[in-house]
C-alpha positions as CSV (number, residue, x, y, z in Angstrom):
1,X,0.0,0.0,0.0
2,X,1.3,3.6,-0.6
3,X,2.8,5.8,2.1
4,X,0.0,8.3,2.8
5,X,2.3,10.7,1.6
6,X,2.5,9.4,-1.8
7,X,-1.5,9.4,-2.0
8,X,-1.2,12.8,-0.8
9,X,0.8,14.1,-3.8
10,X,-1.0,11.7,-6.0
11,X,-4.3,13.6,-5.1
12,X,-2.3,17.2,-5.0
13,X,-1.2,16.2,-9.1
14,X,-4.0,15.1,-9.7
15,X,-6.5,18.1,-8.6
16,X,-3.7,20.4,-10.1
17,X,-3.7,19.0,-13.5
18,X,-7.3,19.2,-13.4
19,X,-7.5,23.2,-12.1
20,X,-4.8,23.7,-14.5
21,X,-6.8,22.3,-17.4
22,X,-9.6,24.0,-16.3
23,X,-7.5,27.4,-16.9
24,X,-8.4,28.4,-13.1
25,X,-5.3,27.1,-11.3
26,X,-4.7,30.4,-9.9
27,X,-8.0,31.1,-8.5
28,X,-8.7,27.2,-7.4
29,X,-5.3,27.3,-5.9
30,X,-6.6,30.5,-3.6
31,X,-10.2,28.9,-2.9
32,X,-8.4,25.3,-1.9
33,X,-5.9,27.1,0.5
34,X,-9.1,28.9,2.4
35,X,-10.7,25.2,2.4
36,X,-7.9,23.7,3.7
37,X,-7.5,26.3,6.8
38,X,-11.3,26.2,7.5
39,X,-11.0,22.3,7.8
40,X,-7.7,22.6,10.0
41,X,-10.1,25.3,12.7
42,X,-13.2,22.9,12.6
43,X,-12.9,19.6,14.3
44,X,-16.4,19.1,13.6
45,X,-16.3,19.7,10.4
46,X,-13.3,17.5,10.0
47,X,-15.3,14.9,11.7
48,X,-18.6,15.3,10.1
49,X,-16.8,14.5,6.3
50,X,-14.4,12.0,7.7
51,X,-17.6,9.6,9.6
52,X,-18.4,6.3,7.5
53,X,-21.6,6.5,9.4
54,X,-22.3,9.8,7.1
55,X,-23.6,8.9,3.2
56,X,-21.6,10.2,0.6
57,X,-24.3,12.2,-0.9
58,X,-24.7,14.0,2.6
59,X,-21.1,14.9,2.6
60,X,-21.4,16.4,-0.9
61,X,-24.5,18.1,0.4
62,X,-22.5,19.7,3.1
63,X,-19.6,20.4,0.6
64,X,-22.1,21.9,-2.3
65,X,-23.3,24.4,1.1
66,X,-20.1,25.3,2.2
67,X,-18.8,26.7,-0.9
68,X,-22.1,27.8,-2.0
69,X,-21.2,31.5,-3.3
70,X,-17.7,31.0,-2.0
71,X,-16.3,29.2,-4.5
72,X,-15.8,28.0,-8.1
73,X,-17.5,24.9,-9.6
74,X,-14.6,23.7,-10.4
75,X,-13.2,23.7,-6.5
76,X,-16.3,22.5,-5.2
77,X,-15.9,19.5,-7.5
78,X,-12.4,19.2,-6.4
79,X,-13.3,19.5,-2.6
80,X,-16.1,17.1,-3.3
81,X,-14.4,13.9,-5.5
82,X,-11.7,13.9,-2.6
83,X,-14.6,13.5,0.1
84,X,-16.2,11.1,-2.2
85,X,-12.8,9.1,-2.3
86,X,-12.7,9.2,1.6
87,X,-9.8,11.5,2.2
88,X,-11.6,14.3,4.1
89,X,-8.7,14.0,6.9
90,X,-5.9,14.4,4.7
91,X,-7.4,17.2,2.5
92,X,-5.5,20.0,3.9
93,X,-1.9,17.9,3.5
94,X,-3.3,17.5,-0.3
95,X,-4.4,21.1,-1.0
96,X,-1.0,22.4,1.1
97,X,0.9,20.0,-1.9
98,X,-1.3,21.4,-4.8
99,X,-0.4,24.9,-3.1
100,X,3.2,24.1,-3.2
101,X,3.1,22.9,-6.9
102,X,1.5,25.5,-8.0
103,X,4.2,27.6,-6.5
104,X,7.1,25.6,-8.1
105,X,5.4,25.8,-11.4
106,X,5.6,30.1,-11.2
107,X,9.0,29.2,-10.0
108,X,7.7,31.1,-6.1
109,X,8.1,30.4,-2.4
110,X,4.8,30.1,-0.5
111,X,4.8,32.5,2.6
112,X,2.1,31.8,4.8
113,X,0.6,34.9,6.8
114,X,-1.2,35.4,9.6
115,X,-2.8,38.9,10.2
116,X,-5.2,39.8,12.8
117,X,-7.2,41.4,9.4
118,X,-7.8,40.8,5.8
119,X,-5.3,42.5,3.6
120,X,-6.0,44.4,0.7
121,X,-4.4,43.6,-2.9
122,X,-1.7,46.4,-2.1
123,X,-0.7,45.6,1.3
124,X,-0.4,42.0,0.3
125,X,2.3,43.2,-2.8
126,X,4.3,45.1,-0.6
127,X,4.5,42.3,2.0
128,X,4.8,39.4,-0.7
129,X,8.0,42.1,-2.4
130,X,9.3,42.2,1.4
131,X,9.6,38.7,2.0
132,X,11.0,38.4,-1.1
133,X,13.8,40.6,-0.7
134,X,13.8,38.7,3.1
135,X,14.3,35.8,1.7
136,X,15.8,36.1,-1.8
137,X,13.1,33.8,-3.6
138,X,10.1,35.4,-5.9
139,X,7.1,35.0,-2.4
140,X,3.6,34.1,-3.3
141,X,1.5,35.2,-0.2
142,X,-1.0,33.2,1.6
143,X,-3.1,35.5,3.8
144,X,-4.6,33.4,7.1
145,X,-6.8,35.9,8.9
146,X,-5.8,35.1,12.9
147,X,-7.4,37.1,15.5
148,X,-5.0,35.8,17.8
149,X,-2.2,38.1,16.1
150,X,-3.5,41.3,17.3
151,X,-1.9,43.1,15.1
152,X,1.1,43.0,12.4
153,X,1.9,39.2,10.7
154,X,3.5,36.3,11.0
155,X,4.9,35.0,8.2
156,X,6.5,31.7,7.4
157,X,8.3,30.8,4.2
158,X,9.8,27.3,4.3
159,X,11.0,26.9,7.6
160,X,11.8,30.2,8.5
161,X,9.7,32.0,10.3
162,X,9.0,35.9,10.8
163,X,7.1,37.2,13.7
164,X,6.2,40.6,13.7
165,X,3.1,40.6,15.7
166,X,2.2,42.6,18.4
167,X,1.0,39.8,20.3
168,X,5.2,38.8,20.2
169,X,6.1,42.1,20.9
170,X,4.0,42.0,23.6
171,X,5.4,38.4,24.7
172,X,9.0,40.2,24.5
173,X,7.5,43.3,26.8
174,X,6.5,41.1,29.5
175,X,9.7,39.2,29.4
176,X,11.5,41.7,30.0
177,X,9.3,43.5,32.7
């Protein structure tokens, strides 16, 4: 049997190819990365499409309802045929390798950000050309809206990892105090 982590970039290929063929990799790409972090907050959601107990055409129900108006056709068929196949649980490893190809392919590093607000299209250039020159590699940016950060971002870029929150700064305040 194949290492989970095979079957994870075999689904990632194979959801690409398709978005790609589609000629909506781009916005599927952004759509899937928004599913994939609403699956990682919900444990009941998670649950709810992983249970055996639940019939398929329930789980597409609650798919279809989710991304209602929220989403392309094409991602909500992606989302759905990977419920269907019964790899609800490991849909955020697959979208997070569909992510990273996509990435690749535009020859980019995916920085993950976390910002206590949604950022507009030119905020989101001048932070994706500051982690750039940050980290010497063309960025695409991956915005995570986190309450938790208060203010400013976190970003993370492969393994490193850039915290310029205020919830750090105020970490580093009481530290010192």
């Amino acid at each position: 049997m194949p290492e989970r982590d095979e079957l994870d970039s075999a689904y990632a290929s194979a959801l690409f190819e398709v978005a790609k063929a589609e000629g909506s990799l781009a916005r599927v790409e952004e759509e899937l990365f928004r599913v994939a972090r609403t699956l990682e907050a919900s444990e009941d959601l998670r649950q709810t499409l992983s249970d055996p107990a639940i019939p398929i055409d329930r789980k597409q129900g609650i798919v279809a309802d989710l991304l209602a108006d929220r989403a392309s056709p094409v991602t909500t068929s992606l989302v759905s045929f990977v419920v269907t196949a019964g790899r609800s649980r490991d849909l955020p490893a697959i979208i997070d390798r569909l992510v990273e190809r996509a990435a690749e392919e535009r020859q980019e590093a995916v920085a993950e950000v976390r910002t206590a607000v949604p950022l507009d299209d030119a905020r989101r250039d001048r932070l994706a050309e500051a982690l750039s020159k940050a980290t010497g590699k063309k960025v695409s940016v991956k915005v995570i809206v986190d309450p938790s950060v208060i203010g400013g971002v976190v970003a993370q870029v492969g393994d490193t990892v850039i915290d310029g929150s205020v919830r750090r700064r105020l970490e580093q305040l009481k530290e010192v105090l």
